[in-house]
C-alpha positions as CSV (number, residue, x, y, z in Angstrom):
1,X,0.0,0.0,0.0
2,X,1.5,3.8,-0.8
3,X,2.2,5.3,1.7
4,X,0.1,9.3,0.7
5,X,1.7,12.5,1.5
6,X,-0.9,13.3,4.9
7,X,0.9,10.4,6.6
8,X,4.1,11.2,6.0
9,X,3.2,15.0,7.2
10,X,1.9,13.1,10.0
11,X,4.6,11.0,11.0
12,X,6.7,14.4,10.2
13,X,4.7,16.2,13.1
14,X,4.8,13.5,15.4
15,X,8.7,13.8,15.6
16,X,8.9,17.2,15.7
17,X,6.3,17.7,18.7
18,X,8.3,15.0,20.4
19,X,11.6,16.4,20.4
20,X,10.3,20.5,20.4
21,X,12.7,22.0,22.6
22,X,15.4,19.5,22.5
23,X,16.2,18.8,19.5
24,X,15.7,20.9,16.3
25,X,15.3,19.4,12.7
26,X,16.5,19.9,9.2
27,X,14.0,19.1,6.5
28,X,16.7,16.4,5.7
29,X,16.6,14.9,8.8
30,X,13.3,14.4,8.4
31,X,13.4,13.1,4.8
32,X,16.0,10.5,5.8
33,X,13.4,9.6,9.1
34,X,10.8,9.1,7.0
35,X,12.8,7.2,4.1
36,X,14.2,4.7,7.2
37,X,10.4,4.0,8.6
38,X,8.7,3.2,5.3
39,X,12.0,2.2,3.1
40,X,12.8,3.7,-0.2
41,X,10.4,2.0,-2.0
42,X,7.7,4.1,-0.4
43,X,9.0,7.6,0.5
44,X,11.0,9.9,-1.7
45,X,12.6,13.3,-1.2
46,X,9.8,15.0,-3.4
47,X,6.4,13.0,-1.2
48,X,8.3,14.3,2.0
49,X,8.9,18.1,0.2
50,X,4.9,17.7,-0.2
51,X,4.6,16.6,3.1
52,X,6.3,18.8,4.9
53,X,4.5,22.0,2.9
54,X,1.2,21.0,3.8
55,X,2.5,21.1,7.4
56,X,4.0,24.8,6.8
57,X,0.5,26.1,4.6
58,X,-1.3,24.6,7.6
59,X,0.6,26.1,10.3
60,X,1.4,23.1,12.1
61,X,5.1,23.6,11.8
62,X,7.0,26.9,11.0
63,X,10.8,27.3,9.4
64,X,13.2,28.9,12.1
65,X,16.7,30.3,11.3
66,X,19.5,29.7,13.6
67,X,22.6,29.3,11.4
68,X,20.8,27.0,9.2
69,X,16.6,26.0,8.8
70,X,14.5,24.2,11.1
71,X,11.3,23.2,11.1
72,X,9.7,23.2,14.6
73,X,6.1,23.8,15.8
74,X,5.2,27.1,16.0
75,X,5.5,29.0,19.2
76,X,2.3,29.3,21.5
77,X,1.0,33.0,21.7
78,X,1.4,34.4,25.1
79,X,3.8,32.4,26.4
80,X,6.1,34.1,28.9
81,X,9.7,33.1,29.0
């Protein structure tokens, strides 16, 4: 069975909202994640680009820029730190 773009983007956001504030991902990190859990049969660099956009047009996840890209869940409004 193919594996469609909305569960990769899933899988995508599962990582990232279990490692938010420890760990930071590059969209490569999470291509070659997602390429080890289904095998390269399945998953390709262009099905996780997709992925990975409807995550950002959704505003699920957000890019961050700290000396390279990350993607990372966006950060809660009101929050004091």
């Amino acid at each position: 069975m193919a594996v469609t773009k909305e569960e990769v983007a899933e899988a995508i956001y599962e990582i990232v909202k279990e490692y938010q504030g420890k760990k930071k991902f590059k969209a490569s990190d999470l291509t070659k994640a997602m390429i080890q859990k289904y095998g390269e049969a399945e998953v390709d660099k262009k099905l996780c680009k997709a992925a990975i956009r409807i995550l950002m047009d959704s505003g699920r996840c957000v890019y961050t820029y700290f000396g390279g890209s990350f993607i990372e869940l966006p950060p809660e409004e009101g929050v004091e730190r």
